[in-house]
ChimeraX commands (.cxc) that place a marker at each C-alpha (Angstrom):
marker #1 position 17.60,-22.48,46.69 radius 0.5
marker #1 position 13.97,-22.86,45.09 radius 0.5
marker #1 position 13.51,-24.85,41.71 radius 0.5
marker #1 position 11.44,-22.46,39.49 radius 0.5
marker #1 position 11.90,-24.59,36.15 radius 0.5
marker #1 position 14.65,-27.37,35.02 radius 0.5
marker #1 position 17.93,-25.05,35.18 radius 0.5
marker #1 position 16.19,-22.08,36.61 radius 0.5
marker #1 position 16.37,-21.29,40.41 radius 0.5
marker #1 position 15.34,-18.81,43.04 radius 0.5
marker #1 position 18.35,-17.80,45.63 radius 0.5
marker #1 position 16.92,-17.63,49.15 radius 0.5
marker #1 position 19.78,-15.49,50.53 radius 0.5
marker #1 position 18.38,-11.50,48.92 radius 0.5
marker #1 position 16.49,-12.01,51.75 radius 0.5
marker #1 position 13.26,-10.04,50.91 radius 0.5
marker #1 position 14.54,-9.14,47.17 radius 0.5
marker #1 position 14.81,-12.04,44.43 radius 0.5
marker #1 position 17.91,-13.36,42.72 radius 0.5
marker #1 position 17.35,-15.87,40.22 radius 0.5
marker #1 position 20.23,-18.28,38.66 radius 0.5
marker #1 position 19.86,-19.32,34.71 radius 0.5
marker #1 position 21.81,-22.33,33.67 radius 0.5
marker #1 position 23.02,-22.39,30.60 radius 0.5
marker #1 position 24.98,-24.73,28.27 radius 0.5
marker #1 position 27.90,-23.60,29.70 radius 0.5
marker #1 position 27.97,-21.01,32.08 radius 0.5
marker #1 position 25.63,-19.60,34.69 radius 0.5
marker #1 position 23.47,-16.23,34.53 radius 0.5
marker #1 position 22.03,-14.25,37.76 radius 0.5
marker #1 position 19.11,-12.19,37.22 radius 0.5
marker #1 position 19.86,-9.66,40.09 radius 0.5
marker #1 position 22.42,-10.19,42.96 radius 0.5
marker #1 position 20.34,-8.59,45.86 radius 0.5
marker #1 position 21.40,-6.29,48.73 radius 0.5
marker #1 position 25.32,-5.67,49.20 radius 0.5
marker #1 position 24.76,-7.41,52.95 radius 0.5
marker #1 position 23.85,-10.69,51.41 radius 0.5
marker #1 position 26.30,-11.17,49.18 radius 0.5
marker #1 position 28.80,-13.50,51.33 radius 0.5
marker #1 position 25.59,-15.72,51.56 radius 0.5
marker #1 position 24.60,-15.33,47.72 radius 0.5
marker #1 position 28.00,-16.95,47.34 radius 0.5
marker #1 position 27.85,-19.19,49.91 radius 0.5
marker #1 position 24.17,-20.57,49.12 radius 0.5
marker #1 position 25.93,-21.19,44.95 radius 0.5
marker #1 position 28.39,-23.04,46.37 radius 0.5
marker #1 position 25.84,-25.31,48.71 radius 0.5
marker #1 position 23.69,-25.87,45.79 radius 0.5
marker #1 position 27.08,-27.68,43.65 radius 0.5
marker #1 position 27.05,-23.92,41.35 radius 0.5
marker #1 position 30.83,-22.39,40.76 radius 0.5
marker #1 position 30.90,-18.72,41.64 radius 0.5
marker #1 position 33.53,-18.37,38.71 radius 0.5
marker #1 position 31.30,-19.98,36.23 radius 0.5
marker #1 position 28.71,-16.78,36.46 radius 0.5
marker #1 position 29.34,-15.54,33.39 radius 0.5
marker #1 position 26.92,-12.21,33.26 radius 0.5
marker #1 position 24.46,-10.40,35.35 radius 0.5
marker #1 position 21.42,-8.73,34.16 radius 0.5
marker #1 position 20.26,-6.18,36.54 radius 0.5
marker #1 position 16.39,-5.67,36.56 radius 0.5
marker #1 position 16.88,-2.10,38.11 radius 0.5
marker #1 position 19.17,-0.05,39.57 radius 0.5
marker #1 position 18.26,-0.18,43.47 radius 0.5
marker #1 position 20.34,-1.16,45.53 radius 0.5
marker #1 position 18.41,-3.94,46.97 radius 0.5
marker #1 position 18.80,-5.97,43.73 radius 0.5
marker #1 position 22.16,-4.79,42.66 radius 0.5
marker #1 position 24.17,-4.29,45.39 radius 0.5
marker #1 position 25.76,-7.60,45.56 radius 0.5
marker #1 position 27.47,-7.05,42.14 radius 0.5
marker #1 position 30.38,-5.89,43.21 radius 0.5
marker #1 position 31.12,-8.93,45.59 radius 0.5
marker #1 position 31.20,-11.40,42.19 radius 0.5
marker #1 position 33.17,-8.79,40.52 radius 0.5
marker #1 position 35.99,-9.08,42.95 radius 0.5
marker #1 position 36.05,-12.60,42.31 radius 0.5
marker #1 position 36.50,-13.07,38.63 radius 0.5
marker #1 position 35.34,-10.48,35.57 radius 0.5
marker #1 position 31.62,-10.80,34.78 radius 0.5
marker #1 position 29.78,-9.02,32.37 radius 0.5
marker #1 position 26.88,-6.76,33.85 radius 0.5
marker #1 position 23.89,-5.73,32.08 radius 0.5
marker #1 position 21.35,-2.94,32.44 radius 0.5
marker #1 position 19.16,-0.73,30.51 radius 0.5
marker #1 position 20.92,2.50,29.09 radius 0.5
marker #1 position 18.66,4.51,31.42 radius 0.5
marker #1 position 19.57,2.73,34.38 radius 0.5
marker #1 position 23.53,2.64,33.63 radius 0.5
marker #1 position 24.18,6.50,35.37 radius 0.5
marker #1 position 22.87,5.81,38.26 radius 0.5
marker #1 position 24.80,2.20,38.50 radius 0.5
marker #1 position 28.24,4.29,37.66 radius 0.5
marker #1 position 27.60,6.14,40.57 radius 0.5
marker #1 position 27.24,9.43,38.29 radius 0.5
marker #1 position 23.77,9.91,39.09 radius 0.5
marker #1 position 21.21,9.79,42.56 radius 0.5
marker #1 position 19.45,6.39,43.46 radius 0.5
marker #1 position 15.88,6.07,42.25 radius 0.5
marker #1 position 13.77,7.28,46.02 radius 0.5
marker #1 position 10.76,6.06,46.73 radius 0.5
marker #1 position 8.77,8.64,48.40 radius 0.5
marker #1 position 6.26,8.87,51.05 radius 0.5
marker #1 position 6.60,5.47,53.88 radius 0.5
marker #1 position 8.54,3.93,51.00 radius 0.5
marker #1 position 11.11,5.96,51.07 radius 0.5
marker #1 position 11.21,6.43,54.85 radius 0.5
marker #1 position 11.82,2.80,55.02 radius 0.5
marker #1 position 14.93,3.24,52.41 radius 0.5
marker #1 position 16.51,5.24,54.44 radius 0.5
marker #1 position 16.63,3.03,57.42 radius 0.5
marker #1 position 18.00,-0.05,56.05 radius 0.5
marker #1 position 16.35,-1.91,53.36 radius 0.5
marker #1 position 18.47,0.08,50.04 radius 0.5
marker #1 position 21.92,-0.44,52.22 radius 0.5
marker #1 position 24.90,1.11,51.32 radius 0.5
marker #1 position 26.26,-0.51,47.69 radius 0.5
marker #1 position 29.75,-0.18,45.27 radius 0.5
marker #1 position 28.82,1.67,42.43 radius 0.5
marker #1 position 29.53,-0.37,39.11 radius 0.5
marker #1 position 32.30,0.97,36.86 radius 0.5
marker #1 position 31.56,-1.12,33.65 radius 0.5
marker #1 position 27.79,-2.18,32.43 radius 0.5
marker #1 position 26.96,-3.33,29.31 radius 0.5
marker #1 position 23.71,-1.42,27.99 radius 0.5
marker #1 position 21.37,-4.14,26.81 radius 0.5
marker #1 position 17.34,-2.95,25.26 radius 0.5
marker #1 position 14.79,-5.06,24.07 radius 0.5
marker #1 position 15.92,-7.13,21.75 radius 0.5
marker #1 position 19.58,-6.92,22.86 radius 0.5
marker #1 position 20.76,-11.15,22.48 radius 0.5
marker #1 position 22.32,-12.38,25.74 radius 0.5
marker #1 position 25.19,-14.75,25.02 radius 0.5
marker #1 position 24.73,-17.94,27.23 radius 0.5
marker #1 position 21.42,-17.73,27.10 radius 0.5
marker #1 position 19.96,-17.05,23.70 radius 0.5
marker #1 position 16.73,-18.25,24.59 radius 0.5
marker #1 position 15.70,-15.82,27.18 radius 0.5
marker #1 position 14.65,-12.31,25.79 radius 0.5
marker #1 position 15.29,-9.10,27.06 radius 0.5
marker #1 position 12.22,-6.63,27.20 radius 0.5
marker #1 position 11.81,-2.91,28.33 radius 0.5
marker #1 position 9.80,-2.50,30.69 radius 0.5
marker #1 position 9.66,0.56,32.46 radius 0.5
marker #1 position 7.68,2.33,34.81 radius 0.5
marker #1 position 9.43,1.50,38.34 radius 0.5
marker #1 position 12.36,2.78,37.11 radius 0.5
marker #1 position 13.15,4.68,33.90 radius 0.5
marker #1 position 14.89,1.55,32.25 radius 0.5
marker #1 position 13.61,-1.22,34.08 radius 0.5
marker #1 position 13.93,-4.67,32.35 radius 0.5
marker #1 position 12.23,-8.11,31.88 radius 0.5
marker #1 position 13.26,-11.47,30.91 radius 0.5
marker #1 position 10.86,-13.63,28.84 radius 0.5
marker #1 position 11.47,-17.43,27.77 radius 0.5
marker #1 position 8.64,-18.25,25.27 radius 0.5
marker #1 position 9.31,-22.14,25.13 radius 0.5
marker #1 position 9.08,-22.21,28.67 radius 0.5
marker #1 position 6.65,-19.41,29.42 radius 0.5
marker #1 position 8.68,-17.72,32.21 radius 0.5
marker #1 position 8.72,-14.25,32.91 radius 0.5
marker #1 position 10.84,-12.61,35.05 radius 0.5
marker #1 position 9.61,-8.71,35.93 radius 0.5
marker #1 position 12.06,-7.25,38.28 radius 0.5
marker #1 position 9.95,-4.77,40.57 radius 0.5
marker #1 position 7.52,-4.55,37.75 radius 0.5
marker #1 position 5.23,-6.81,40.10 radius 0.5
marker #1 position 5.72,-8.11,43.47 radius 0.5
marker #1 position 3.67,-10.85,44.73 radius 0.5
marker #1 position 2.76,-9.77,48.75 radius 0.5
marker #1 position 0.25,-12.72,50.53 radius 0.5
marker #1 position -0.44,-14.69,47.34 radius 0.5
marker #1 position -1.56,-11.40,45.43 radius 0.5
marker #1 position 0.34,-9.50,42.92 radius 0.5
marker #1 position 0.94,-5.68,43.28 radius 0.5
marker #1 position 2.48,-3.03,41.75 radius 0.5
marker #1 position 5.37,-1.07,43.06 radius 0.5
marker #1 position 4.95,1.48,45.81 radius 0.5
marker #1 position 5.60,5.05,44.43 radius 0.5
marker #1 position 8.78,6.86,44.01 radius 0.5
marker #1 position 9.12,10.30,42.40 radius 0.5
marker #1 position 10.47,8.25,39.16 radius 0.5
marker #1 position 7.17,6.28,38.83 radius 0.5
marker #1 position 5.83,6.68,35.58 radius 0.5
marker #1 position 2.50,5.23,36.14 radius 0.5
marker #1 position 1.77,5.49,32.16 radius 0.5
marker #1 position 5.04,3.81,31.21 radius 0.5
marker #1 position 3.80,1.06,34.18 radius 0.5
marker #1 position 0.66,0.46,32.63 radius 0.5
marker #1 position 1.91,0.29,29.04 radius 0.5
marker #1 position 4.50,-2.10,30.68 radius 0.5
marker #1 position 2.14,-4.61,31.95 radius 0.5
marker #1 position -0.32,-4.01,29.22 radius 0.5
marker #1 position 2.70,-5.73,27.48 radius 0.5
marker #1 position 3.38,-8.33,29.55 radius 0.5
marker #1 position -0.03,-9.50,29.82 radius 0.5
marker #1 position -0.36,-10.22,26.35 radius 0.5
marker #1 position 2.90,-12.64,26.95 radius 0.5
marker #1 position 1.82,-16.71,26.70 radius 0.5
marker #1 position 3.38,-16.41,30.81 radius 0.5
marker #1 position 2.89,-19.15,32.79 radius 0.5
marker #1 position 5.63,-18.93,35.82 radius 0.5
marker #1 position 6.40,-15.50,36.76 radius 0.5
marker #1 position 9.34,-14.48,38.86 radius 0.5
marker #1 position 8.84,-11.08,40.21 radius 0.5
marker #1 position 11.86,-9.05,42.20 radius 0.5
marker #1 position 9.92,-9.68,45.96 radius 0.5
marker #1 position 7.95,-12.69,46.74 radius 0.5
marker #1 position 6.87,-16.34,45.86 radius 0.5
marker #1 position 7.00,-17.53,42.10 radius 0.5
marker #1 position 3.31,-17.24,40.60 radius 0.5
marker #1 position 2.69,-20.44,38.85 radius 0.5
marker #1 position 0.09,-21.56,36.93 radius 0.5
marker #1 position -0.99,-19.36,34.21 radius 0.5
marker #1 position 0.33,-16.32,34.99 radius 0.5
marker #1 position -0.62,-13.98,32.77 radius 0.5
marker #1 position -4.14,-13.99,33.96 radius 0.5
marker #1 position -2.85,-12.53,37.03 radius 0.5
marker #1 position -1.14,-9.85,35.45 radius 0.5
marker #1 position -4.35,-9.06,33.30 radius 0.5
marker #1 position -6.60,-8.69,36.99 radius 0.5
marker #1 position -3.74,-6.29,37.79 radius 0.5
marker #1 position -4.00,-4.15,34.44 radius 0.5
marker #1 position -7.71,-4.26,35.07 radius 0.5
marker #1 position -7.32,-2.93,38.44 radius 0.5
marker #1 position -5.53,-0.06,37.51 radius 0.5
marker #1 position -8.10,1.20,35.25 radius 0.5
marker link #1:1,2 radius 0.2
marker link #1:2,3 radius 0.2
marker link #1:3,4 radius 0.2
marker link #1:4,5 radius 0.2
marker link #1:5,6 radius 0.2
marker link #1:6,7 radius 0.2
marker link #1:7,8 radius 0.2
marker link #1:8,9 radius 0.2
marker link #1:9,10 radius 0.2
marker link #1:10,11 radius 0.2
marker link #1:11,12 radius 0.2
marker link #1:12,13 radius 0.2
marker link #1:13,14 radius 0.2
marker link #1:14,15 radius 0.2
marker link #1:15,16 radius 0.2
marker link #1:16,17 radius 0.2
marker link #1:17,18 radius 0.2
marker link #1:18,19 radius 0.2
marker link #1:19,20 radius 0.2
marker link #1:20,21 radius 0.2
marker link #1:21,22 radius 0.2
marker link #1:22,23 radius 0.2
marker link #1:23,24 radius 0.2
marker link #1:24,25 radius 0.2
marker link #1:25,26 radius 0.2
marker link #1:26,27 radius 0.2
marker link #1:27,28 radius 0.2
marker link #1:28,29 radius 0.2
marker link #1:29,30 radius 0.2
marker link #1:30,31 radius 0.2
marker link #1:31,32 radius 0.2
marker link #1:32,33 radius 0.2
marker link #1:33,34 radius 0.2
marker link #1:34,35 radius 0.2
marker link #1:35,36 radius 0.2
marker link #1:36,37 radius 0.2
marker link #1:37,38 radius 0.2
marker link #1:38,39 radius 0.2
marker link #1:39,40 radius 0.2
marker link #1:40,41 radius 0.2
marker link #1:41,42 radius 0.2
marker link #1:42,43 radius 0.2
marker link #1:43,44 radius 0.2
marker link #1:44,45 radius 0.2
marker link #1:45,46 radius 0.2
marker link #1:46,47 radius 0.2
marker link #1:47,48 radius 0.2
marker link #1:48,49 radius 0.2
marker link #1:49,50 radius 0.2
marker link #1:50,51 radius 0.2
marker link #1:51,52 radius 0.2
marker link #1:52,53 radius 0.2
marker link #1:53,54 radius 0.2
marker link #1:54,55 radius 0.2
marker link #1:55,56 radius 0.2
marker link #1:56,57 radius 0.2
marker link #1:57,58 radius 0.2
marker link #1:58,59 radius 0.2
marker link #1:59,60 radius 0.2
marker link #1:60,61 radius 0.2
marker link #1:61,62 radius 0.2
marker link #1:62,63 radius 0.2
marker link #1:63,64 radius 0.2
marker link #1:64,65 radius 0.2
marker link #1:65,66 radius 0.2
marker link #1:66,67 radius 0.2
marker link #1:67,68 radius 0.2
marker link #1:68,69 radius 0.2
marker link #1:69,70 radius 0.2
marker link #1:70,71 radius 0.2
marker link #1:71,72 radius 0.2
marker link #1:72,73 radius 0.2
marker link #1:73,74 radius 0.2
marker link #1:74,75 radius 0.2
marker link #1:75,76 radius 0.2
marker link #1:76,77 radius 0.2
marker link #1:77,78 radius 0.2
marker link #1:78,79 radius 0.2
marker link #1:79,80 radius 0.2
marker link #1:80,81 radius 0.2
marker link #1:81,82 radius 0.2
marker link #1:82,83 radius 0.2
marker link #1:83,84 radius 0.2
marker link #1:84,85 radius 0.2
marker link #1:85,86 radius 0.2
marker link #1:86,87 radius 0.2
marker link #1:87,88 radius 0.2
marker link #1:88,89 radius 0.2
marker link #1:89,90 radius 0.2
marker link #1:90,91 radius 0.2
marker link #1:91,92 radius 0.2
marker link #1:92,93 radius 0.2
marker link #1:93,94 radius 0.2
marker link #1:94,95 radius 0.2
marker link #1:95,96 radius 0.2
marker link #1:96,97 radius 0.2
marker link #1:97,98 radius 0.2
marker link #1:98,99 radius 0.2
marker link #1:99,100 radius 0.2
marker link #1:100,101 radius 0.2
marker link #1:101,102 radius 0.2
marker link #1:102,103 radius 0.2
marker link #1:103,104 radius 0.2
marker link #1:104,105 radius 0.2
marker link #1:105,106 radius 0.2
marker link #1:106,107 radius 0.2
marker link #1:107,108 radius 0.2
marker link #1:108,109 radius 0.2
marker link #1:109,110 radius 0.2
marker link #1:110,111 radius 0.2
marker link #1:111,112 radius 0.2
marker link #1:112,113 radius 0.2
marker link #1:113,114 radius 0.2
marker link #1:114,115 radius 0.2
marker link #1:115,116 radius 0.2
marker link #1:116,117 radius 0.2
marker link #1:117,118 radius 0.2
marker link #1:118,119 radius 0.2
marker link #1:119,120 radius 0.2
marker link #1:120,121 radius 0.2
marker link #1:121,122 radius 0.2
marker link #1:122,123 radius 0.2
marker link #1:123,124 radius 0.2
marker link #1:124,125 radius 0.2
marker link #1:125,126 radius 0.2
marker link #1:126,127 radius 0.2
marker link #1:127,128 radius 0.2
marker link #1:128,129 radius 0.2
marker link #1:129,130 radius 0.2
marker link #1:130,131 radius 0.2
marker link #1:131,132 radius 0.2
marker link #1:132,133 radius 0.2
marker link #1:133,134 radius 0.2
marker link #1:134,135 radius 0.2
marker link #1:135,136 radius 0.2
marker link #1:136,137 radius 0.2
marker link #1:137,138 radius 0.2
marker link #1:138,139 radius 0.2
marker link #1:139,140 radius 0.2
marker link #1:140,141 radius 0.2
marker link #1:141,142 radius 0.2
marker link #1:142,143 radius 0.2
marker link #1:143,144 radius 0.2
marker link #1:144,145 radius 0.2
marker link #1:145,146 radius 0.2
marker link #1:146,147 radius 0.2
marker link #1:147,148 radius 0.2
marker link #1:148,149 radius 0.2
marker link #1:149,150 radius 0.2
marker link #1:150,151 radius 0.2
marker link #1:151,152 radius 0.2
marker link #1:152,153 radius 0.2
marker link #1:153,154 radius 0.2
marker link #1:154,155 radius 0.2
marker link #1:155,156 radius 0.2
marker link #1:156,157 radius 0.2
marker link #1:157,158 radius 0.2
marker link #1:158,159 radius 0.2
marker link #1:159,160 radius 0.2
marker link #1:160,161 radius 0.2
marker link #1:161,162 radius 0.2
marker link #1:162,163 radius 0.2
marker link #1:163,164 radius 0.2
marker link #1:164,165 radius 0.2
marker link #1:165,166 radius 0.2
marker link #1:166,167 radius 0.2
marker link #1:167,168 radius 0.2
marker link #1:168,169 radius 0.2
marker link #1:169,170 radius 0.2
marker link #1:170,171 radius 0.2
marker link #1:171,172 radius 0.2
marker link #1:172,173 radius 0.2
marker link #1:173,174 radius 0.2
marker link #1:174,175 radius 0.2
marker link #1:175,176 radius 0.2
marker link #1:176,177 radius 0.2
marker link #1:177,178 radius 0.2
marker link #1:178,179 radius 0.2
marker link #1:179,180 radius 0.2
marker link #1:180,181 radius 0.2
marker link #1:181,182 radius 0.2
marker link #1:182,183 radius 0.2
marker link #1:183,184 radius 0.2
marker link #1:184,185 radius 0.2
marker link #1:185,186 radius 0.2
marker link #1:186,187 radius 0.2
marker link #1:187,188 radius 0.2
marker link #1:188,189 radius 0.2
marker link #1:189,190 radius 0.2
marker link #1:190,191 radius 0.2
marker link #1:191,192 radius 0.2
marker link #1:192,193 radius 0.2
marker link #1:193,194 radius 0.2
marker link #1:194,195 radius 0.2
marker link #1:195,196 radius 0.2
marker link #1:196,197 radius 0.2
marker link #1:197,198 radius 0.2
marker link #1:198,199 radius 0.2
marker link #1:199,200 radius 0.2
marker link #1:200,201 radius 0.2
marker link #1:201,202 radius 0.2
marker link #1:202,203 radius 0.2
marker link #1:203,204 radius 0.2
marker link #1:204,205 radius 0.2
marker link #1:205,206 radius 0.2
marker link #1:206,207 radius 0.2
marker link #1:207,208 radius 0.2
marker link #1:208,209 radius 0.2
marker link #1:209,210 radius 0.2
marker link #1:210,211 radius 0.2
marker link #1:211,212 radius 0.2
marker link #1:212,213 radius 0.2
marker link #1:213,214 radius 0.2
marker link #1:214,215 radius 0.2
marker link #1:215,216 radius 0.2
marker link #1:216,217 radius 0.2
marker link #1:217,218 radius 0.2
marker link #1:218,219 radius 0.2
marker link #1:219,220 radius 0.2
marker link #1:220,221 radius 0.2
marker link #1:221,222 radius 0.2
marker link #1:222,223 radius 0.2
marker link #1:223,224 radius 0.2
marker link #1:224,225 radius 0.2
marker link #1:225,226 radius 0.2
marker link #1:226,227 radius 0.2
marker link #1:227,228 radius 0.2
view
């Protein structure tokens, strides 16, 4: 487990995808719960670290790939915890719609073992921009989309932390956007970070990779300016 901020922590075991832990005043928060494969080590590495399994209280699920929700169902046979998504994402986490594909080498590598198998999530609580997250009232929810149809971002403006899902992944110290997928809005993407950009970001947290630190938002801005 990585420190990111006081009561904020990166979970080593999603392997290559993120899962973050928010402490709250009284109960926990993951941001993500990574690939269905890790999840007896997600539990395990809460339990190292002194955290309660039953204290997570909610999940709030960036996207809905199976590589960052697939260990969902693993908490949910544990105790009841509330799930959160995007109302465009919330099909295809019911099961009642396809998985987001990448296409091209992307997707060639989904197929073979990084988007393993997953439990399809009966009850999610659709949560937008703006929607208030009980626990945590200080963390705001954005949409951001462009990865995914209803891909979301959390934002703490007293401690300038932004966490982006698969909005951004930082590969070798440099920040990237997603590979494409035949859902890949690359308007919505720009319009996304265009967004985030203009956040007062610091620490960002992005779904694969090393935390940025350090004003982060300029990094975002030589991404936007990349992209043209």
């Amino acid at each position: 487990m990585i420190r990111v901020s006081d009561g904020v922590y990166q979970l080593r075991a999603g392997g290559f995808a993120n899962v973050y832990l928010i402490e709250g005043a009284q109960d926990l928060t993951l941001v993500d719960t990574g690939p269905s494969r890790c999840a007896p080590q997600l539990i395990e590495e809460l339990r190292d670290n002194g955290f309660l399994p039953k204290n997570v209280a909610r999940v709030v699920l960036t996207h809905a790939h199976p590589a960052h929700v697939g260990g969902t169902a693993a908490l949910l046979e544990l105790h009841p915890v509330r799930v959160y998504a995007h109302p465009k994402e919330l099909s295809v986490l019911q099961g009642k719609a396809s998985v987001h594909r990448h296409g091209g080498l992307a997707g060639l590598i989904a197929v073979f073992g990084l988007h393993d198998s997953w439990t399809p999530i009966a009850s999610v609580q659709p949560a937008e921009t703006g929607t208030p997250l009980r626990g945590i009232p200080q963390w705001q929810l954005l949409h951001t989309p462009g990865h995914t149809p209803g891909s979301l971002s959390l934002f703490h403006p007293g401690r300038q932390i932004l966490m982006c899902g698969d909005v951004l992944s930082n590969r070798g110290g440099r920040l990237h956007v997603p590979s494409p997928h035949r859902d890949t809005d690359k308007a919505a993407l720009r319009a996304s970070l265009a967004a985030l950009a203009k956040l007062d970001c610091d620490i960002l947290c992005c779904g694969h990779g090393s935390v940025v630190r350090g004003g982060a938002f300029r990094h975002i801005e030589a991404v936007l300016k990349k992209l043209g």
